[in-house]
N, C-alpha and C positions, 0 to 999 in steps of 0.2 A: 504494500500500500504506500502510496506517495503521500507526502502532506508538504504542507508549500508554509513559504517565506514571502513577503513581501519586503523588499530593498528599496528606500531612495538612490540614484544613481550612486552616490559620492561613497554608501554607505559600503553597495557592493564593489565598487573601485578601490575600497580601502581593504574588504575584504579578501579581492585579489591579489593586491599589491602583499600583503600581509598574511596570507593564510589561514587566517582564522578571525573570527568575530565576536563578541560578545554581546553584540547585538543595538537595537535601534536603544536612543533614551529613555524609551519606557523599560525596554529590555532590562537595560542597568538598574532602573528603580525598584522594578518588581524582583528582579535578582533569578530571572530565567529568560529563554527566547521564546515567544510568542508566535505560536504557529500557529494553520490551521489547516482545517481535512478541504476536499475538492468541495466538498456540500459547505464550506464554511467561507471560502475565502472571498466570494463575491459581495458577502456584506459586510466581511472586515476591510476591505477596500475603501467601499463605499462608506462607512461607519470611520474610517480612521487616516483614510490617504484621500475623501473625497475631490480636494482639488489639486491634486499634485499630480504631475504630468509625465515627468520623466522618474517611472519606476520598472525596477527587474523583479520578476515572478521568478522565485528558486523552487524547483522541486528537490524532496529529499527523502529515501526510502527509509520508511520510520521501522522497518524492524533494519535496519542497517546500524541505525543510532544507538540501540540497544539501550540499557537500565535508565541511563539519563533521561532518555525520552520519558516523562508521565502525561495520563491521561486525568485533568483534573474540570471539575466543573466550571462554568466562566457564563458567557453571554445566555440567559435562560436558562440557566442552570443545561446547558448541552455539556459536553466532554470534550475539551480544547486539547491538543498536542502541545506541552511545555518541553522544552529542553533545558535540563540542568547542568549544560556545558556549554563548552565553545563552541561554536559552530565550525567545523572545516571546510577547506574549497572540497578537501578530497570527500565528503560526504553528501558535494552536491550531485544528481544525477542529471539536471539538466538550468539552464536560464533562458531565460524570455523576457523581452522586452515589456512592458504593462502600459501602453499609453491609454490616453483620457480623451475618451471620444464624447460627442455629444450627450449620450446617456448612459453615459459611466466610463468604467474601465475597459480594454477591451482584450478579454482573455484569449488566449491561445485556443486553436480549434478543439475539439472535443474534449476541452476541461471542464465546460460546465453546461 
């Protein structure tokens, strides 16, 4: 099962350059990385990067991530993907661009 990442450009440019991440400002606040499932991520977009324009979609295969990955309750009480580490480049399986089209984001073909 895949579960994704949302990036502002600079965030995942830093990520690159650097191989590993600890994730966006809230990430650091909350003290894990804030992920979400394919059924999740189109309203954490919309809910959190609503106008921001230049974003990369990471996918990442969450039994790949192993113990660190938890499944905790979050937005409705649904079951959010948190990761309790770093992020690494080598644990991305793929990136995509996320731009901001007139009525919303606009995902990659048969993500959502």
């Amino acid at each position: 099962m895949l579960v994704y990442k949302i990036f502002r450009r600079s965030e995942w440019n830093a990520l690159r350059a650097t191989g590993a991440s600890d994730g966006a400002p809230v990430d650091l606040a909350d003290g894990y990385i804030h992920l979400s499932t394919a059924a999740q991520v189109v309203e954490t977009a919309a809910r959190h990067f609503a106008q921001e324009s230049d974003l990369v979609l990471v996918a990442l295969d969450a039994d790949a991530l192993g113990p660190a990955l938890r499944w905790e309750p979050s937005r409705g009480g649904a079951l959010f993907p948190h990761l309790y580490r770093r992020l690494r480049i080598e644990d991305v399986v793929w990136d995509k661009s996320l731009p901001l089209g007139a009525a919303g984001h606009i995902f990659p073909e048969g993500l959502v």
